[in-house]
N, C-alpha and C positions, 0 to 999 in steps of 0.2 A: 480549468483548475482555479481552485479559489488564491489570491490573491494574500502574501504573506500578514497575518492579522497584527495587532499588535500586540507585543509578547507573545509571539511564537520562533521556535529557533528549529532548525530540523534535525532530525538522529539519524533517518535514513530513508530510501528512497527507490521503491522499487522499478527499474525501467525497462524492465523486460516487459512489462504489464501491459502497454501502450500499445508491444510488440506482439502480443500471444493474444491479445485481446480487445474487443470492441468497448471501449470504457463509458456505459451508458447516464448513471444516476450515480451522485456521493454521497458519501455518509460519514459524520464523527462520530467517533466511538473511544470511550475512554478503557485502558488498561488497567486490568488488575496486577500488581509486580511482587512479587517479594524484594527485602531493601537489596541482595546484590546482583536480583535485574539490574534496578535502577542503576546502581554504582556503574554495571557494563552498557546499560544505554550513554550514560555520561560520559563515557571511554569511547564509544561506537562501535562498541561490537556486537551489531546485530545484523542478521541475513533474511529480507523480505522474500527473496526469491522464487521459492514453491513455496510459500504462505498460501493462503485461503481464509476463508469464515464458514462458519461452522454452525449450523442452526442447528441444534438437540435440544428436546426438553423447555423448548419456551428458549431459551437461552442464545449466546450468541458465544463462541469461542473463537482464536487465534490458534489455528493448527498448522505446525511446520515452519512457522518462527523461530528459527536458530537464535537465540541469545546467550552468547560466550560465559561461562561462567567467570563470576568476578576471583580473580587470583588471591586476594586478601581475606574470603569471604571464611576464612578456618573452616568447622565442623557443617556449615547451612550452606553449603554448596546447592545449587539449583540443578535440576535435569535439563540440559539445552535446547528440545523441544519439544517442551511437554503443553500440554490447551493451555490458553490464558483466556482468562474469561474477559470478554468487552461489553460496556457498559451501555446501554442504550435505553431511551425510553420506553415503557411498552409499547404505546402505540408505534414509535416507532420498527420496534421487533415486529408489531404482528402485519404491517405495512410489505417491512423485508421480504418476511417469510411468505406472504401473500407470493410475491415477485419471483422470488427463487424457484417456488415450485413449480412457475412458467417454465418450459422447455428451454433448455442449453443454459440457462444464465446461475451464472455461480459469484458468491461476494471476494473479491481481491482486494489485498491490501497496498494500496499505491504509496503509503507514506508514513513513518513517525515522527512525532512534532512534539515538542515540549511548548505547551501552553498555559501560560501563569503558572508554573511550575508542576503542573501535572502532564504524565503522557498521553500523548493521543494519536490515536491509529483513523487515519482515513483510508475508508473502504470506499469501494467503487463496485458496483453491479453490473457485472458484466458479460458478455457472449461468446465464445473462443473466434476466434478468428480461422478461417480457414488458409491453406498453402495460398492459393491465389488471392487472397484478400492480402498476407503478407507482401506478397512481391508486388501489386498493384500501390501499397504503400511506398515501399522501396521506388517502385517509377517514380511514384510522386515526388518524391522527394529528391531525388537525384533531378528534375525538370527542375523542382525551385530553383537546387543550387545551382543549375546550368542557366538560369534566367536570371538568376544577382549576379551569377559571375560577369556575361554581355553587359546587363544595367550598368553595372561598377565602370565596365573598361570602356562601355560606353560614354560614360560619366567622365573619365578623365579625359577622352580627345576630344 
């Protein structure tokens, strides 16, 4: 994971992703919003959760990003998840779309970031993970913590 930039602040963060998924290549991508997205990014109410990326038409879309409608926003209320379009260079899109169409790898979105005052969505290219790849994680990690835990108590006698 790349390392907080400066001027960057985060909105939200998906962690299931890590969980569902082999997190291969990243990607920034900037958001198209209407203003009371924004208003609800700046509140935090948005849901990465079953997000995705969306290659159509040459294009790169945000499908299944729940973002809360802004309560003050009167008549221009927004649809909560409706495509947002993300920004990327061609070359980079046509790189993407090379890649996706490799078998099982689908683009997820791990994160929103407010950078120099614009948002930005990083994507990750990814490969589902299977039942046993999940629980073979789970071991791992329950051994780290079994192994700081001895280090630590080690450490103290």
């Amino acid at each position: 994971m790349a390392e907080k930039a400066q001027g960057t602040k985060p909105i939200a963060e998906n962690r299931q992703a890590r969980h569902n998924y082999h997190l291969l290549d990243f990607w920034e991508a900037g958001v198209v919003l209407t203003g009371g997205e924004v208003k609800s990014l700046r509140a935090g109410q948005v849901q990465l959760k079953d997000s995705f990326g969306l290659l159509r038409d040459g294009q790169l879309y945000l499908n299944n990003c729940h973002i809360s409608p802004y309560k003050n926003a009167g008549y221009a209320m927004h649809e909560p998840e409706r495509l947002r379009k993300l920004l990327l260079h061609r070359a980079e899109l046509e790189k993407l779309e090379g890649k996706v169409r490799e078998k099982g790898l689908t683009l997820i979105p791990t994160k929103l970031y407010w950078k120099n005052g614009k948002v930005k969505c990083e994507l990750a290219l990814a490969k589902g993970k299977q039942l046993y790849d999940k629980r073979e994680t789970e071991r791992r990690r329950e051994a780290d913590a079994t192994a700081r835990q001895a280090m630590k108590e080690r450490s103290r006698s």
